[in-house]
N, C-alpha and C positions, 0 to 999 in steps of 0.2 A: 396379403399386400395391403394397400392402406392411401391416403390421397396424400403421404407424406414420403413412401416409396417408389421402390419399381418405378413405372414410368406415371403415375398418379400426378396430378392436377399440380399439387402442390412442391412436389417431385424437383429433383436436379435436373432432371430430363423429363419434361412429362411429355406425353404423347397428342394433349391436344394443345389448343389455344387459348387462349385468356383476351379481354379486351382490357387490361389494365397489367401493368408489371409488377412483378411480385419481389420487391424491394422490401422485405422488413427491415428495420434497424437494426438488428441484429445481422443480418445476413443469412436467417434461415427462419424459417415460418413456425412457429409453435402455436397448435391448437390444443386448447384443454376442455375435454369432456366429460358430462356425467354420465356415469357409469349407474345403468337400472339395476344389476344383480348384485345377489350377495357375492363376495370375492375373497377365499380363503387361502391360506399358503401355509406347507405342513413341511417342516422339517424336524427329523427325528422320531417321527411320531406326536411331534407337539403341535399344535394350531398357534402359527407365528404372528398372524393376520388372519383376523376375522372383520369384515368389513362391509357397508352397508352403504356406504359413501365415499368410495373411490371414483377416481377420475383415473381419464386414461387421456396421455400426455404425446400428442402424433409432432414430430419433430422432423423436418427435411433428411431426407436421407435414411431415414430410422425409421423400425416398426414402431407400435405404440408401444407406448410403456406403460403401466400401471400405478398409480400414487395412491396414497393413503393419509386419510388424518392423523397424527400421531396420536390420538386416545385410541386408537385403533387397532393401534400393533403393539405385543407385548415387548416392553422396554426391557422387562427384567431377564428376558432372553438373550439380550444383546450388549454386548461391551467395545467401548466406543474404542477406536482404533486410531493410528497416528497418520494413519493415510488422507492424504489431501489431492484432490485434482482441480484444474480450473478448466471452465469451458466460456466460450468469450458469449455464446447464447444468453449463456444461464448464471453463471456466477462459478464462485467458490463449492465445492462440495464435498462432506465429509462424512466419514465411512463408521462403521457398524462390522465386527464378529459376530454370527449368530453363534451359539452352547446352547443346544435342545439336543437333551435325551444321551446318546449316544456322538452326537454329531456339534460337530467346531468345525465351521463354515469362512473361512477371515474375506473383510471386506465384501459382506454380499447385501450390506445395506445401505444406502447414501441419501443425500437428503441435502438439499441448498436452502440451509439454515440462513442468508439474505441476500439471496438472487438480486441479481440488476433489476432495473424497475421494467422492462418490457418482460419480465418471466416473473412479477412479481405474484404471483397466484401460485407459486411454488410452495412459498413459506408454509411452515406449520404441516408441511407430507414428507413422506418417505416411500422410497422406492427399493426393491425387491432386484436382485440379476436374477431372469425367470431360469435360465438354466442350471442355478445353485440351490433351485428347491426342489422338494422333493415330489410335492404332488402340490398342486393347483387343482381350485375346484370352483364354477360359476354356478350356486346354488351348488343341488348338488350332484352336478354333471361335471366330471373332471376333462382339465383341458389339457392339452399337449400342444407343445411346437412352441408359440406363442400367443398372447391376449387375441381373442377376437376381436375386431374391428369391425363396428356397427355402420360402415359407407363401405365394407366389401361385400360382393353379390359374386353368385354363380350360378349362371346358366347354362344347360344343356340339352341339346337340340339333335335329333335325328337326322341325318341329310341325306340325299341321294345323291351331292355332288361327286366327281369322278376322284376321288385323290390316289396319288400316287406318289410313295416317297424314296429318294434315290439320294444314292452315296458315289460318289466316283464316277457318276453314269450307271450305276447298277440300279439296279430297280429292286427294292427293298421290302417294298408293301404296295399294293394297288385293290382297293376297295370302293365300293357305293353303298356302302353297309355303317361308314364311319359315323360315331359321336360326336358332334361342334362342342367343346366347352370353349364357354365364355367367359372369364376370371377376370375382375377388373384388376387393371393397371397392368393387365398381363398379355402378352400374345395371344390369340385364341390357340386352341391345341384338340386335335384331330386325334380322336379314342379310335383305334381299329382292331375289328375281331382277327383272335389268333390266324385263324384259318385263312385271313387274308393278307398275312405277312409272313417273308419266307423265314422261317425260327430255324431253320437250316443254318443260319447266318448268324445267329446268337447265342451267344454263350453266359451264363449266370452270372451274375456279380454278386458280391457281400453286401454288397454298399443297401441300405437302407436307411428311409426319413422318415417324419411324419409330418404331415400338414396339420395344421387349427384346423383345416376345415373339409379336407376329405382322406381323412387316415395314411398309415402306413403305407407308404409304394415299394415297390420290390426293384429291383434292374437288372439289365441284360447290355452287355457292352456287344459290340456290333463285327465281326471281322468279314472283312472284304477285300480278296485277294490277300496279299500280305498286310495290309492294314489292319489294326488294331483298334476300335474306337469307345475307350472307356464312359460305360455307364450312359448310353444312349438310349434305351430305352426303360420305361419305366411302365407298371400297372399297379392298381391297386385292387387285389383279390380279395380285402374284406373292407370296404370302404366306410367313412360315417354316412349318413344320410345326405349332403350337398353333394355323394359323388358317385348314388348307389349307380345310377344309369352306364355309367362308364366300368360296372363291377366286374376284373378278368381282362379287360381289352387292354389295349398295347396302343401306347405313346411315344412317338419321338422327337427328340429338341426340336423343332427346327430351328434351332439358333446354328445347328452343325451337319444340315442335313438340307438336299435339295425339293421342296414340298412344291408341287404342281396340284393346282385345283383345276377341275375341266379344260387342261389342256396347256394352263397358264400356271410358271416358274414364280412363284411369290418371291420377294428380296428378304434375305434370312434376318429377324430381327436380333435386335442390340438386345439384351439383356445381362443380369448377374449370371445367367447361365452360356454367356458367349465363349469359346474358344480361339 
């Protein structure tokens, strides 16, 4: 998440308060930052971007994105395409085919060649769709999902609070054993050991993700009575390092699900994960 998502600061919905109103001229906030690591993009087998001086580009609504100087990225890789979008943000924008190696990519490059004058720190970068390449790398530790975000944090905390979490009236899980994560801009979310949730009640899912920042989660959809409830719980059994403490334990929305802490029915939050 990021201060320009989910329910973050700068957010459609942010979750806290501000003493001032967040009115850009634009009608959406663009923060542009430097970027400390090296920042690579491999498609084909080729290195599209090799980068020293990237910025990452956090816009209302949006993850970050990642930008580039144009001496930066190989031009010779890319053939300019007839594709045109406008965005009332940012300006005019116009598009790039990557041909590396094996691979013809159409439109996975754009770049607002002269942005309106509030996104004028545009000019002279290009941008990458992260899901059209093939491997991303910061230095050289490869990333997934999307850019990290240098104002996201995760904590995770032991508790001995009572939780208990119910479907229909059914009682689903009840544990004093559970993990607090704490993800900015996100709901906090309650890790609980198997052995404290009845897996009677769950059945496998295919469905897999992966986070930037605590790996691949696996799911288990929830049936309760005749109820079916897809993709309700999730764990992550080999985690990265921001999520070892939670490694094996079982998660569920509470976006769709009734979460009582000692005693007390939390109100189920809003999010892109609502039902």
């Amino acid at each position: 998440m990021s201060l320009t998502a989910a329910n973050g600061p700068f957010a459609k919905e942010p979750s806290g308060e501000l003493n001032f109103p967040v009115e850009p001229p634009t009608g959406s906030v663009l923060l542009w930052w430097p970027v400390p690591q090296r920042i690579r993009a491999l498609v084909g087998g080729e290195t599209v971007v090799d980068s020293r001086h990237a910025k990452l580009l956090h816009e209302t609504g949006h993850l970050p994105v990642y930008h580039f100087p144009d001496d930066e990225i190989r031009f010779d890789l890319l053939e300019p395409s007839d594709k045109r979008t406008q965005c009332r943000h940012k300006g005019e924008a116009s598009y790039w085919t990557i041909r590396a190696g094996d691979r013809e990519v159409p439109n996975a490059v754009w770049a607002y060649r002269d942005p309106i004058e509030p996104a004028s720190f545009l000019r002279g970068h290009v941008a990458l769709y992260w899901h059209l390449v093939d491997e991303w790398f910061a230095e050289d530790d490869q990333l997934f999902g999307h850019p990290r975000d240098p104002f996201h944090r995760i904590d995770i905390h032991p508790t001995a609070r009572r939780v208990r979490v119910l479907l229909d009236g059914e009682v689903l899980a009840e544990t004093v054993r559970a993990q607090a994560l704490f993800e900015t801009a996100l709901p906090p979310r309650w890790y609980i050991p198997p052995e404290d949730v009845r897996t009677e009640l769950l059945e496998t899912s295919e469905t897999k993700t992966r986070c930037a920042y605590k790996g691949s989660a696996s799911y288990w959809h929830v049936r309760v009575g005749g109820r079916l409830e897809d993709d309700l719980v999730w764990s992550y059994p080999e985690p990265q390092h921001d999520a070892e403490q939670v490694r094996g334990l079982l998660c569920f929305f509470n976006e769709s699900v009734d979460l009582e802490l000692d005693g007390e029915v939390g109100e189920r939050p809003r999010t892109q994960w609502s039902r």
